[in-house]
N, C-alpha and C positions, 0 to 999 in steps of 0.2 A: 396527516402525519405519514409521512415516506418514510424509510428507510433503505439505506445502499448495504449488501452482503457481500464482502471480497476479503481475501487472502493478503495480505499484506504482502509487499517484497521486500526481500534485505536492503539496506541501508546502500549508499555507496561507502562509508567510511567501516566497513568489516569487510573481510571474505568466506565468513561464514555463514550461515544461516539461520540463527539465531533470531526470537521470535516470527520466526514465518511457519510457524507451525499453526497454526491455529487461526479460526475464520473469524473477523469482527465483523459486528452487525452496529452502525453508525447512522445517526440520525438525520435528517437532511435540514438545513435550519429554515425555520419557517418564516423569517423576514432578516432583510442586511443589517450588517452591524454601520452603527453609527459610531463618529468620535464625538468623544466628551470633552465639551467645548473648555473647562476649567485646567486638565491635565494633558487631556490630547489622546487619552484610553480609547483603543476601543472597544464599544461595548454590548453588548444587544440582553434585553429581556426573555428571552429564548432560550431557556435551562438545559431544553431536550435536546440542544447542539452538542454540550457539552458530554453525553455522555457516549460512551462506548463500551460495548456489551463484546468478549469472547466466548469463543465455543469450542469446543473440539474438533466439530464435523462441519460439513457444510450443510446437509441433513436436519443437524441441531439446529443451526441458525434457522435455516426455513420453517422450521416445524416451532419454534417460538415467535417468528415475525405472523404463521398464520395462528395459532393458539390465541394471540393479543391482538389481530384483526388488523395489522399493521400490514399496510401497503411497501414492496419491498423489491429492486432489483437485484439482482446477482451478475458481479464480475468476476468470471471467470480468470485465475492467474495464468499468466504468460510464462512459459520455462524461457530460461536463459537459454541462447543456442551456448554450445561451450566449442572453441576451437584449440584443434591439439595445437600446441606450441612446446617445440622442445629446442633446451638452450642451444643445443650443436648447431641446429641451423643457421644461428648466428653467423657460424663460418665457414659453411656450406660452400662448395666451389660452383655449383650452380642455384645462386640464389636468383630472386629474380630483380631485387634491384642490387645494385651492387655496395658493398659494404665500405664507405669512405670515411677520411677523419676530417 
């Protein structure tokens, strides 16, 4: 029984950051899921995939994945670089490609 500990990142369809506050601790599944030959579902007997555990801390998560003896990575989240963009440059007299229609 593995488990992965990571940070969530924001969504592409927000620009806020909203649920990436908090660490999930997610379970690694322990066989593929197969389709079901009558509907086309797919499916696996594998409960423990399903669930997903939040924390507060990253801290909390380690200290519950060793507390229950559970084998467990941690990824580290990646900041966004952020680059300044301000609208005037748009009509910048020395832009660097030049501004056509």
């Amino acid at each position: 029984m593995a488990a992965r500990i990571y940070k969530p990142a924001k969504t592409a369809m927000q620009s806020g950051k909203a649920k990436t506050a908090s660490w999930v601790l997610e379970f690694e599944p322990r066989e593929a899921k197969r389709r079901e030959p009558l509907m086309g579902y797919t499916s696996s007997s594998d409960t423990l995939s399903q669930v997903r555990m939040k924390f507060e801390s990253r801290e909390d998560a380690i200290a519950y994945a060793e507390r229950n003896n559970v084998a467990f990575s941690v990824s580290e989240p990646k900041e966004p670089q952020r680059c300044k963009v301000s609208y005037s440059d748009n009509f910048s007299y020395n832009r660097k490609v030049p501004w056509t229609h």
